[in-house]
C-alpha positions as CSV (number, residue, x, y, z in Angstrom):
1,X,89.0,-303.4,-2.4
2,X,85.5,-302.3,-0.5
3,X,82.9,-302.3,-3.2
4,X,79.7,-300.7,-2.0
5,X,76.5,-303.4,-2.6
6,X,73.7,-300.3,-3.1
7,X,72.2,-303.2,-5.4
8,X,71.9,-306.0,-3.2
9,X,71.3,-304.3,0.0
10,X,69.4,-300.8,-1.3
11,X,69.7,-298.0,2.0
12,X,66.5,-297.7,3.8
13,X,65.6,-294.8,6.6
14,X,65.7,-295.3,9.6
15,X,62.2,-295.9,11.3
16,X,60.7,-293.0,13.0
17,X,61.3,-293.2,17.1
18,X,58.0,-293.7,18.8
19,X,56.8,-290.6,20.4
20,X,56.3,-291.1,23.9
21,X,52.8,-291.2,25.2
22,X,49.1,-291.0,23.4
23,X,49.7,-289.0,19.7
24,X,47.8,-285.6,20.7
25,X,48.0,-285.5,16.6
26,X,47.3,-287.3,13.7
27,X,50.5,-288.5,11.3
28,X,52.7,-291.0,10.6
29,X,56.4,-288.9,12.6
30,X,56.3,-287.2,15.8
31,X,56.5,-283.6,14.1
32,X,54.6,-284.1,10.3
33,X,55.0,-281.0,8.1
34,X,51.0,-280.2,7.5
35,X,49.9,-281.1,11.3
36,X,49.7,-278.7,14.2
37,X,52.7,-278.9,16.8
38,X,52.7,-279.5,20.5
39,X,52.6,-276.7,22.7
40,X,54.7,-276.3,25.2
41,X,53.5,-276.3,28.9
42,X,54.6,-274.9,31.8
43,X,55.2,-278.5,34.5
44,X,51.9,-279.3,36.2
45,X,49.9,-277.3,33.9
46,X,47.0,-279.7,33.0
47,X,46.2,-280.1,28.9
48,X,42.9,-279.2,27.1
49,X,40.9,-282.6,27.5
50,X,39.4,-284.6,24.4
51,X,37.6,-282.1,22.4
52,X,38.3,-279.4,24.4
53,X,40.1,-276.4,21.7
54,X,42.7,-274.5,22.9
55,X,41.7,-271.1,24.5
56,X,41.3,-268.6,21.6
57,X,43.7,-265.1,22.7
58,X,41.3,-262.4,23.2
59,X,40.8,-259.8,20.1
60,X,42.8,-256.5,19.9
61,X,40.9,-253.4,20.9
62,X,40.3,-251.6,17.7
63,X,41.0,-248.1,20.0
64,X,44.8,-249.8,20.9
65,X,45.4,-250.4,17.6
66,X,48.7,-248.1,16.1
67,X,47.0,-245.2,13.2
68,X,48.9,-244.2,10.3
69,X,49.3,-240.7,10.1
70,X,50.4,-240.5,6.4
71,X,48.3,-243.1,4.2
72,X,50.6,-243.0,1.1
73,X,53.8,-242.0,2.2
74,X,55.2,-241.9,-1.3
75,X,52.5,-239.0,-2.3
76,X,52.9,-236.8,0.1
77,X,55.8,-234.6,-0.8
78,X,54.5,-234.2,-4.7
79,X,50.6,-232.9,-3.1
80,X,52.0,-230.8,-0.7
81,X,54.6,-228.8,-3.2
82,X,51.1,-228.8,-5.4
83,X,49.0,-227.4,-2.9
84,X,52.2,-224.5,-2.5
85,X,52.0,-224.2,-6.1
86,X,48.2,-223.6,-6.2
87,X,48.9,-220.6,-3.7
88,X,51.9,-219.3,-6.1
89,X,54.5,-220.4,-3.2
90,X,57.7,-222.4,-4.5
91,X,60.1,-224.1,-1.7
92,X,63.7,-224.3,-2.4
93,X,66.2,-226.1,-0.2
94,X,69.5,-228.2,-0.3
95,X,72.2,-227.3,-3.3
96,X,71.0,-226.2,-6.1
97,X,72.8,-228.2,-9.0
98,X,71.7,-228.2,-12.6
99,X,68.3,-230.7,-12.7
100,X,67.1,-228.3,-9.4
101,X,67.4,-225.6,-11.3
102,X,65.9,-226.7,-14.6
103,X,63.0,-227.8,-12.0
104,X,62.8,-224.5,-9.9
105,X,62.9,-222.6,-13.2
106,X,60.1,-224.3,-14.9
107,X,57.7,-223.8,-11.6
108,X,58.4,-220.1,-12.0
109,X,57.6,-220.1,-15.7
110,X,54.7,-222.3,-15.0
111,X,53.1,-219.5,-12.4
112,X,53.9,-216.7,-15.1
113,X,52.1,-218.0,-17.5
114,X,49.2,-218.4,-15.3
115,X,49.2,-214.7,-14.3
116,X,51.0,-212.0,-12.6
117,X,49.8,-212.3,-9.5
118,X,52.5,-212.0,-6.6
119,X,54.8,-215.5,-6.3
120,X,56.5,-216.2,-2.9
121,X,59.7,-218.2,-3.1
122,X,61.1,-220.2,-0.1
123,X,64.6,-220.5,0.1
124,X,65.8,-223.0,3.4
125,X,69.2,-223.8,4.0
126,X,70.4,-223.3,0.3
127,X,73.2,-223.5,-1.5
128,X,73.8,-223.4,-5.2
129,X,76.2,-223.9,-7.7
130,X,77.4,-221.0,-10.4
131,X,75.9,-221.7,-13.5
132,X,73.1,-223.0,-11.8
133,X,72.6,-219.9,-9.8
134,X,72.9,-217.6,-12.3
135,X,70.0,-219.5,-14.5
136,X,67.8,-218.8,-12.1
137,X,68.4,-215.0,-11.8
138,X,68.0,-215.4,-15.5
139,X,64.4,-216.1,-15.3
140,X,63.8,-214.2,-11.9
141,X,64.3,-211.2,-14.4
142,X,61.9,-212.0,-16.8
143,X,58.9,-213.0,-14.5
144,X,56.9,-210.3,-14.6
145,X,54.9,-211.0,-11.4
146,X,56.5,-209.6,-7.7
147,X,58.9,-212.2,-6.5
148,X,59.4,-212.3,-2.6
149,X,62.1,-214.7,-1.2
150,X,61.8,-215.2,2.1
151,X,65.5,-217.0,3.5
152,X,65.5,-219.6,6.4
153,X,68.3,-221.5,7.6
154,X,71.9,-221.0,6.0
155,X,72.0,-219.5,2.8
156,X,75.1,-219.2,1.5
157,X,77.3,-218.9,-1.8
158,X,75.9,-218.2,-5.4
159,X,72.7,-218.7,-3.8
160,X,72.7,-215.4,-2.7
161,X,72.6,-214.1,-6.1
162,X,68.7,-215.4,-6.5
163,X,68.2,-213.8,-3.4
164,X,69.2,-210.3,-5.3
165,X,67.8,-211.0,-8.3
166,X,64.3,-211.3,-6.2
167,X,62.2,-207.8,-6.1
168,X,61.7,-208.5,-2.1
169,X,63.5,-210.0,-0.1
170,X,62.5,-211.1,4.0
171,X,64.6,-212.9,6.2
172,X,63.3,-214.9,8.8
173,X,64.1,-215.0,12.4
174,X,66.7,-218.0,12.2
175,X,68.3,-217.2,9.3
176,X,71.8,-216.5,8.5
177,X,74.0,-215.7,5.2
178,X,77.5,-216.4,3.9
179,X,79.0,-214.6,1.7
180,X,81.6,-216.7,0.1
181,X,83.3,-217.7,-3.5
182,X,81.8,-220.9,-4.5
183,X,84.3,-224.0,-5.2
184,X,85.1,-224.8,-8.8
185,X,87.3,-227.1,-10.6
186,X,88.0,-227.6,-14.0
187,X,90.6,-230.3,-15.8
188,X,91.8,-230.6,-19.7
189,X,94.3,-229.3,-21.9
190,X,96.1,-225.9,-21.0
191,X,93.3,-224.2,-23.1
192,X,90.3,-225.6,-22.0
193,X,91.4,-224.9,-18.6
194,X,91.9,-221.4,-19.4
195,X,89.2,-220.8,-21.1
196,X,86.9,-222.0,-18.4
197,X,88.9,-219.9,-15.9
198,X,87.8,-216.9,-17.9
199,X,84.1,-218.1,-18.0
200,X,84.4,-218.8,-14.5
201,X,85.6,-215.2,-14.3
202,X,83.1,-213.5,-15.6
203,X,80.6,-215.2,-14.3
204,X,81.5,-214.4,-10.7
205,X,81.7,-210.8,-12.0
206,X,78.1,-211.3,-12.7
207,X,76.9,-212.8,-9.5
208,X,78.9,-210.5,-7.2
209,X,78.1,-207.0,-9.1
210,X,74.0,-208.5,-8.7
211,X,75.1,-208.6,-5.3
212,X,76.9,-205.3,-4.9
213,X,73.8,-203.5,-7.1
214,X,70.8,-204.5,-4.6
215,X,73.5,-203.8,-1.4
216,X,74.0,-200.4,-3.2
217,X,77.8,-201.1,-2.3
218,X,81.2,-201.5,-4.4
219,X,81.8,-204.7,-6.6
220,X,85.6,-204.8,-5.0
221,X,84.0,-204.8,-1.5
222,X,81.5,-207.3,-2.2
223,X,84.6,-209.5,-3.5
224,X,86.8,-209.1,-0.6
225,X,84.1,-209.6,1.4
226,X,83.5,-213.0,-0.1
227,X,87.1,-214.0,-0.1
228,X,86.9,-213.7,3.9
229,X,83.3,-216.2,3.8
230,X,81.3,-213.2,5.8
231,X,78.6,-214.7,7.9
232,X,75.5,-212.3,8.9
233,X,73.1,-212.5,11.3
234,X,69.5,-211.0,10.1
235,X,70.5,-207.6,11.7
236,X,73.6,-207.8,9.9
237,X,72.0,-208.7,6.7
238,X,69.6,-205.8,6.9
239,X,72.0,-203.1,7.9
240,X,74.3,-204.9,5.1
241,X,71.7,-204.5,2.2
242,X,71.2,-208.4,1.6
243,X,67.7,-208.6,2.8
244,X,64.9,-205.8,3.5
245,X,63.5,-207.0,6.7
246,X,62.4,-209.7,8.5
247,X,59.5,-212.4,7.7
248,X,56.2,-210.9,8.9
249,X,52.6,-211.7,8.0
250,X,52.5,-207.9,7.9
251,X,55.4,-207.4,5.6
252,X,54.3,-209.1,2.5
253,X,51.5,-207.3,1.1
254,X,49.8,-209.1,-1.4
255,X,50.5,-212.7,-0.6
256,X,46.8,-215.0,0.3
257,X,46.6,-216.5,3.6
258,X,49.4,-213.9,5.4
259,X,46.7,-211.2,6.5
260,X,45.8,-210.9,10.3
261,X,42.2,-210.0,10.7
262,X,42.1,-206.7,13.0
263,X,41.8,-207.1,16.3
264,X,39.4,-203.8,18.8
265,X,40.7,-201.9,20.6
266,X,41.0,-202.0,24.1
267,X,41.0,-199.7,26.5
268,X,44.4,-197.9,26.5
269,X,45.5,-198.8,23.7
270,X,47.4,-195.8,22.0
271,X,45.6,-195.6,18.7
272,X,48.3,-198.2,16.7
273,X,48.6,-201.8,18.4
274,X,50.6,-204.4,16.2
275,X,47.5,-206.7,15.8
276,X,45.6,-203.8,13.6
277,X,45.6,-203.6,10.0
278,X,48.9,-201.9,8.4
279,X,49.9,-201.1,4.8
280,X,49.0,-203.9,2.4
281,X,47.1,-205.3,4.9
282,X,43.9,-207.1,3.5
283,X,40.4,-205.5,5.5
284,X,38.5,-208.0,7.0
285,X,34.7,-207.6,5.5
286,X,35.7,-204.7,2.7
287,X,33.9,-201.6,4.2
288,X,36.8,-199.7,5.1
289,X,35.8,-199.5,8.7
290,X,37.8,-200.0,12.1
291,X,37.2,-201.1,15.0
292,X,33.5,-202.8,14.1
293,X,32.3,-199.0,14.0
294,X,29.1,-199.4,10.7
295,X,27.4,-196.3,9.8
């Protein structure tokens, strides 16, 4: 049997190798832990001499250096819907579920309790689910300010319904609708599930006759016209009933920051160009004159 004999011969390390040539550092090893490290030359390229420092790199130019466009980019969404909420704008966007709509229905209470001053509500590429959709028609008809939706993107589904239960409603130029049956589903006992059917029921009966009152068309066509998922363009949309118009600065009276100051005349101009004050239009300077004509 091979015993080891740790106690009469204890291990030792080896010895460190002797680094070739003068040590260019101070320590016991070749490459000590605290001490600075050789750098590597290129062949023939001659060393710094005895206290000679290595060449310091030249500093960055301060005008190179990369800027940060957005200095606390965890802020920025909550201050910017807070700077829309001080103008009475809310923004809208993705699927509405329950928690959006709890969210999107206390900034609407939150700007009628402040006054009843005209609110502006941006709807991009939404989609919503029933009850959630139908909560926020609730409240839509109980704020007692104007509401004006203005629809970008794809809006499709229940979310439709808060477009109708708005008092005006604009479209702008890239936006489109679908008019479809939302998707639920429902599991349980035989009676819960046909209890919810008949919930489920009626509230489609709620959404689509919203829908058929502001089209000023029949609750059975609005149906069928869901089962086949309708798309509309914003032509179609206007001649269809869903929207009023399209998005112009000039087609929401009432709304800060939207009014074009009026622009004089020029010669041949017939009397009405498109960059002159219309109907709701705010007056630049308050006197009631045109043109720059003072009496």
């Amino acid at each position: 049997m091979i015993k080891p004999r740790a106690q009469e011969f204890p291990l030792r390390p080896f010895p460190p190798e002797p680094f070739p040539g003068p040590e260019p550092f101070p320590g016991p090893g070749p490459f000590p832990g605290p001490g600075p490290r050789p750098v590597p030359r290129r062949p023939g390229q001659p060393g710094p001499g005895p206290g000679q420092p290595e060449p310091a790199r030249p500093a960055q130019n301060p005008a190179m250096a990369p800027a940060r466009v957005w200095f606390d980019p965890r802020a920025w969404p909550e201050s910017l819907y807070e700077r829309l909420l001080d103008r009475r704008i809310v923004m809208v966007h993705g699927n509405l579920d329950g928690d959006a709509a709890t969210r999107l229905c206390a900034q609407l209470l939150t700007l009628d309790a402040e006054g009843t001053a005209p609110i502006r509500l941006e709807m991009q590429n939404l989609s919503a689910e029933l009850p959630a959709a139908l909560s926020v028609m609730g409240i839509l008809d109980v704020v007692r300010g104007p509401v004006t939706a203005c629809a970008g993107g794809r809006i499709e589904g229940p979310a439709l319904g808060i477009l109708a239960a708005c008092r005006y409603r604009q479209a702008y130029p890239n936006a489109m609708f679908v008019l479809s049956e939302p998707q639920v589903s429902f599991d349980g006992t035989v009676t819960a599930v046909a209890s919810r059917e008949e919930q489920a029921r009626a509230m489609l009966d709620e959404l689509f006759g919203r829908i058929a009152e502001v089209t000023g068309r029949e609750a059975d066509q609005v149906r069928a016209d869901a089962r086949r998922d309708r798309l509309f363009s914003v032509a179609e949309a206007i001649e269809y009933g869903l929207v009023e118009g399209r998005a112009t600065a000039r087609g929401l009276p009432g709304l800060p920051g939207l009014a074009r100051p009026a622009r004089p005349a020029r010669q041949g101009d017939g009397g009405g160009g498109d960059g002159g004050p219309g109907p709701g239009d705010e007056q630049p300077g308050g006197d009631g004159h045109r043109n720059g004509e003072h009496d």
